[in-house]
C-alpha positions in Angstrom: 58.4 45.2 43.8 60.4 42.5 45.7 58.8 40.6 49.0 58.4 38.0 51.2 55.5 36.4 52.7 55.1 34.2 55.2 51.9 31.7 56.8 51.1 32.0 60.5 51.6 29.3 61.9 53.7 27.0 59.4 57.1 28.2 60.5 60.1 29.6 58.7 60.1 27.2 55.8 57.0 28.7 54.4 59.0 32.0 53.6 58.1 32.8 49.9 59.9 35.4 47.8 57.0 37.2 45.9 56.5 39.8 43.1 54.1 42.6 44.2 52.8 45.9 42.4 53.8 48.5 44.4 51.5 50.9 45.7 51.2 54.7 45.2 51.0 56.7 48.5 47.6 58.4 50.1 48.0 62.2 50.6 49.6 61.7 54.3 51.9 58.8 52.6 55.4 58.3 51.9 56.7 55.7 50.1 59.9 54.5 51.1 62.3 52.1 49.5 63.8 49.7 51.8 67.8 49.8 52.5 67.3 47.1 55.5 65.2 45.5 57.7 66.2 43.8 61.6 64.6 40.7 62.8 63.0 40.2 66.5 62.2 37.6 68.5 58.7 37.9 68.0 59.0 37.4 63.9 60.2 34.0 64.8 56.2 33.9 67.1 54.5 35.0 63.9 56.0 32.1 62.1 55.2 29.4 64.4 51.7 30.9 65.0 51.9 32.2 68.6 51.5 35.9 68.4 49.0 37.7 69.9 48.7 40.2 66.6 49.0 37.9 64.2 46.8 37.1 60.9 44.6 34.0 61.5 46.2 30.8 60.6 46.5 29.9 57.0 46.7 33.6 56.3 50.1 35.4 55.0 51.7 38.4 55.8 54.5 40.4 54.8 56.9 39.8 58.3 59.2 41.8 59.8 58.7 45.3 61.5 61.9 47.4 61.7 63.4 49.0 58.4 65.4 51.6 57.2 65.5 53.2 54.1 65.0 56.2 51.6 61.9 58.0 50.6 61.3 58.1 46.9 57.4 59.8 46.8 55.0 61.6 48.9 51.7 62.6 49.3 49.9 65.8 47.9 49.4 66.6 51.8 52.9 65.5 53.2 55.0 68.1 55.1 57.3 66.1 57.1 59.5 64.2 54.6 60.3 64.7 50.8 62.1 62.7 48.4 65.7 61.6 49.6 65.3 61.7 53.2 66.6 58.9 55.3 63.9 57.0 57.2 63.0 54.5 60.1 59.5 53.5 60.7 58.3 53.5 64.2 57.7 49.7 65.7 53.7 51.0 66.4 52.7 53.5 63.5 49.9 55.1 65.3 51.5 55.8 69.0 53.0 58.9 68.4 53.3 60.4 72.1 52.1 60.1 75.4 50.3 57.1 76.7 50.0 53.9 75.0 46.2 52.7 74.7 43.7 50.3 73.0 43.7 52.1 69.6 47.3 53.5 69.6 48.9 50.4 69.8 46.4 48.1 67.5 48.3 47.9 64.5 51.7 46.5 64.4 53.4 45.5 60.5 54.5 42.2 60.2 52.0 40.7 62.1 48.2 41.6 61.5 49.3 44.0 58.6 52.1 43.4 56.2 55.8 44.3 57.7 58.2 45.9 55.8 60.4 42.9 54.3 60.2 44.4 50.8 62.1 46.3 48.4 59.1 49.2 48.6 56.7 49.9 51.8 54.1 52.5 51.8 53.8 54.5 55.9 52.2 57.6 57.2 54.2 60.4 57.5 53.2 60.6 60.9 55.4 57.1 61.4 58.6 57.6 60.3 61.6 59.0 62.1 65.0 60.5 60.4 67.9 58.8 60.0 70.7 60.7 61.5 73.6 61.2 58.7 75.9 59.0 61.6 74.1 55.9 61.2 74.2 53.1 58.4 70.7 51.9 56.7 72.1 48.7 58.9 72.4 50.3 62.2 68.9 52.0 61.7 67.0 49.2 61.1 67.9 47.8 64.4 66.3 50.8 66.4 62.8 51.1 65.9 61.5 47.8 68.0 64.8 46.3 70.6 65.7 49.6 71.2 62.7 51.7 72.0 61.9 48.5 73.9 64.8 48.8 75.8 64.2 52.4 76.1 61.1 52.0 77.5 62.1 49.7 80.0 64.9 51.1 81.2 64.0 55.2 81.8 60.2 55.6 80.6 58.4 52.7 82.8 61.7 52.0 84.6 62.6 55.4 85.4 66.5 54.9 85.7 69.0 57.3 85.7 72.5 57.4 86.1 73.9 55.9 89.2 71.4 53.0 89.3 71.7 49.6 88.4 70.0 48.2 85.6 70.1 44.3 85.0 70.1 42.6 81.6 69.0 39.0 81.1 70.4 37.7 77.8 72.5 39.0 74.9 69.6 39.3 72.6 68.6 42.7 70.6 66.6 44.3 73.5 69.7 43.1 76.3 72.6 44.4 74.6 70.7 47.5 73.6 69.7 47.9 76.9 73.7 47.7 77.9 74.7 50.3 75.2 72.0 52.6 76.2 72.1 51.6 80.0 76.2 52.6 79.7 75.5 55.5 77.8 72.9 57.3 80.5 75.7 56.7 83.1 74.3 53.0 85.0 75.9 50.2 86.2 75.0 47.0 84.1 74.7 43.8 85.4 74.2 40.7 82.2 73.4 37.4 82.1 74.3 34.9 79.6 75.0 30.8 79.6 78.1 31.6 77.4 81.3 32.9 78.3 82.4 34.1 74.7 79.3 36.1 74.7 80.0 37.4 77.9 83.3 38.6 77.4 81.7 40.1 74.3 79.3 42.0 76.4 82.1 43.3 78.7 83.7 44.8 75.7 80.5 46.9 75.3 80.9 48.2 78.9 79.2 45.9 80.8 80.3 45.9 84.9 79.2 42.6 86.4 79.1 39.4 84.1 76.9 36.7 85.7 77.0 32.8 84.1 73.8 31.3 84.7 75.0 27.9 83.7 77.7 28.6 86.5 75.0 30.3 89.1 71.4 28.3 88.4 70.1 30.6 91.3 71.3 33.7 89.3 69.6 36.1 91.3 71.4 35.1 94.5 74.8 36.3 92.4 72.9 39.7 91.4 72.3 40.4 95.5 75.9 39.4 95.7 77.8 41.5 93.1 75.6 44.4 94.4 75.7 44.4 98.4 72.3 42.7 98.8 70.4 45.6 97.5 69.9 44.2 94.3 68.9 46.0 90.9 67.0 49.1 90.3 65.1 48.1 87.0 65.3 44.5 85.4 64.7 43.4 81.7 63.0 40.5 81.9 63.2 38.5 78.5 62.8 34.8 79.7 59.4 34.4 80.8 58.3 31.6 83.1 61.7 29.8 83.3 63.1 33.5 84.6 60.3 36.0 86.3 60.2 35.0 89.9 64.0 35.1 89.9 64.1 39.0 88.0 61.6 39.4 90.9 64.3 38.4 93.6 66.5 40.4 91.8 64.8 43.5 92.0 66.0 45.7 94.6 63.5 47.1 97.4 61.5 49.7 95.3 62.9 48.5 91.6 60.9 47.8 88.5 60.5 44.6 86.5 60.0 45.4 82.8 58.2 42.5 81.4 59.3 42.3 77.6 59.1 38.7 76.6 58.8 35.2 77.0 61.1 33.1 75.3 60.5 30.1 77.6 56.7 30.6 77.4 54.1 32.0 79.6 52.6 28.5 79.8 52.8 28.7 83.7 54.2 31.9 86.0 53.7 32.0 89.3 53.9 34.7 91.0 54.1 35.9 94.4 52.1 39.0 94.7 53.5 39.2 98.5 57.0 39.9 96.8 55.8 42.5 95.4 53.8 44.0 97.8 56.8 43.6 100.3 59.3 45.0 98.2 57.0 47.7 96.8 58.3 46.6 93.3 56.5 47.6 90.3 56.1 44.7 87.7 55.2 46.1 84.0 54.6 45.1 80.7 56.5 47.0 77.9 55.0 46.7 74.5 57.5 48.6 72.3 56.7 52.0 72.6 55.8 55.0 70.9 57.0 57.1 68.2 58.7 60.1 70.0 60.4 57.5 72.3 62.2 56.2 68.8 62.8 59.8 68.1 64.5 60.4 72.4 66.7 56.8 71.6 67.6 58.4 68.3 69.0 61.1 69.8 71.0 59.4 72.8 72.6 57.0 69.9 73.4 60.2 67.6 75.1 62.2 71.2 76.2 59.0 72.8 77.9 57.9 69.4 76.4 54.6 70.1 77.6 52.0 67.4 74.3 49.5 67.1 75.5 46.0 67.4 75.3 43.8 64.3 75.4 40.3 64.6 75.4 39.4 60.8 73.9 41.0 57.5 72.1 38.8 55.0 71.3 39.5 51.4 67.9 39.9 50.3 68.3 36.4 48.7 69.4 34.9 52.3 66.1 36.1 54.1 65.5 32.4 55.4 69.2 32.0 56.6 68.6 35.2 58.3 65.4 33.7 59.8 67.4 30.4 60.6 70.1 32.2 62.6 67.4 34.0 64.4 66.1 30.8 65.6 68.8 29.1 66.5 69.7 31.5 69.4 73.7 31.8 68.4 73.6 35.6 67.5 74.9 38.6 69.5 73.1 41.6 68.9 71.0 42.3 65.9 70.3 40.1 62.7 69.9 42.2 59.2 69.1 41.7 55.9 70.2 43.9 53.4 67.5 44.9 50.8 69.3 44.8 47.7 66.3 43.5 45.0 
């Protein structure tokens, strides 16, 4: 079979296309071959060495997390899936349900194991979510990480529903998922963005309040503004230190602020606990989430007819120009690569 590997810490140029035996699958495996795979953000922290999961540095590791494809063998014990079945794999293999804890959310592929960018990727049964028939290999592959994520944040630890407001920072995977699904579940949706194409983009997709924060620095002022000085029920908070005291400000009295990444860095983040105290306002981490959430997201996308938002497809051969346009922070939506070794 057909991979890639990459070494922590020595950024995208040590990509390396690989020949590997493929592997035969335990009794409660399924072997899958790979249609697509998504990127995220945090394949771009594996490469430079700052992920919290990762293999030590020096070590390599098949990247990537989020894939779609068809199953081609099972195990003697396998119930759940059977050869020909469209499949996703879920983001953490071994959260299935209920609350996340230290063992349930240990293991994450692409990091400290081997992802899934790969003709051929062995998972537990217990892993892997159907396809419905209305999505593309494409489309899937973009679910199983941005948008549990934004799942998560928005109606799990965010507890939203329809009325609210929900606001968006960024028109990354996990933003403008959280717009389509936000929209979907019947919320108002506030976005951010430093471009005005992008934004107009995003309105297409439904979104009600458009803020420039090249235009508005103080970005959260405009967020009090556009909503009557109550600000938002449940923020996704993407930017890190250069952005979490202002998704704070944002919040409305009572809101939740879903912490879900850092692209500025963490390196210093001061924060008031007295704003949070004041405004009762719950501040959260959201690390994915688990298994059935992929299978509830699933199912809004399937009802919702929710068409997943495709920046660009790559071939298998164009993995690094895939991983190049990741990094360079012009894409809208998701970035795929098409397996086709």
């Amino acid at each position: 079979m057909q991979a890639y590997r990459i070494t922590a810490g020595q950024g995208i140029g040590s990509l390396q296309r690989v020949a590997l035996a493929p592997r035969e699958p335990g009794p409660f495996e399924v072997r899958v071959r790979i249609k697509a795979v998504s990127l995220n953000f945090r394949d771009l922290m594996v490469a430079r060495g700052d992920y919290h999961y990762q293999k030590a540095g020096g070590a390599s590791v098949i990247p990537a997390s989020d894939a779609a494809g068809e199953v081609v063998a099972v195990g003697a014990a396998v119930t759940r899936y059977r050869p020909g079945d469209r499949v996703m794999g879920a983001f953490l293999p071994d959260w299935i349900d209920g609350e996340p804890d230290r063992l349930n959310t240990a293991r994450a592929p692409g990091a400290g194991d081997d992802g899934v960018l790969a003709s051929e990727v062995v998972f537990s049964e217990h892993s892997l979510v159907a396809i419905p028939d209305a999505l593309s290999d494409e489309q899937a592959a973009t679910l199983p990480c941005a948008a549990v994520t934004a799942w998560n944040a928005l109606f799990v630890a965010g507890r939203a529903r329809a009325g609210q407001t929900a606001l968006l920072l960024g028109t990354g995977g996990v933003s403008i998922w959280g717009l389509q699904l936000a929209k979907a579940a019947g919320l108002r949706a506030i976005i951010t963005s430093s471009s005005a194409e992008k934004l107009a983009r995003a309105r297409e997709l439904g979104a009600d309040d458009l803020i420039n924060y090249r235009d508005h620095p103080e970005w959260q002022d405009e967020v009090l503004r556009v909503t009557g000085g109550e600000g938002a029920h449940v923020v996704l908070e993407v930017g890190g230190e250069g952005t979490l005291q202002r998704s704070i400000a944002a919040a409305r009295h009572g809101g939740a602020i879903g912490i879900i990444g850092g692209v500025s860095g963490f390196a210093s983040v001061p924060v008031s606990p007295l704003a949070l105290i004041a405004g009762n306002k719950r501040l959260e981490g959201i690390f994915v989430g688990s298994r059935k959430m992929l299978e509830d997201v699933t199912r809004l996308v399937e009802r919702a007819r929710i068409a997943p938002v495709i920046d660009r497809v790559y071939g298998f051969d164009e993995a690094p120009a895939a991983f190049e346009r990741l990094a360079s922070g012009h894409h809208f939506g998701k970035i795929v690569i098409r397996i086709d070794a």
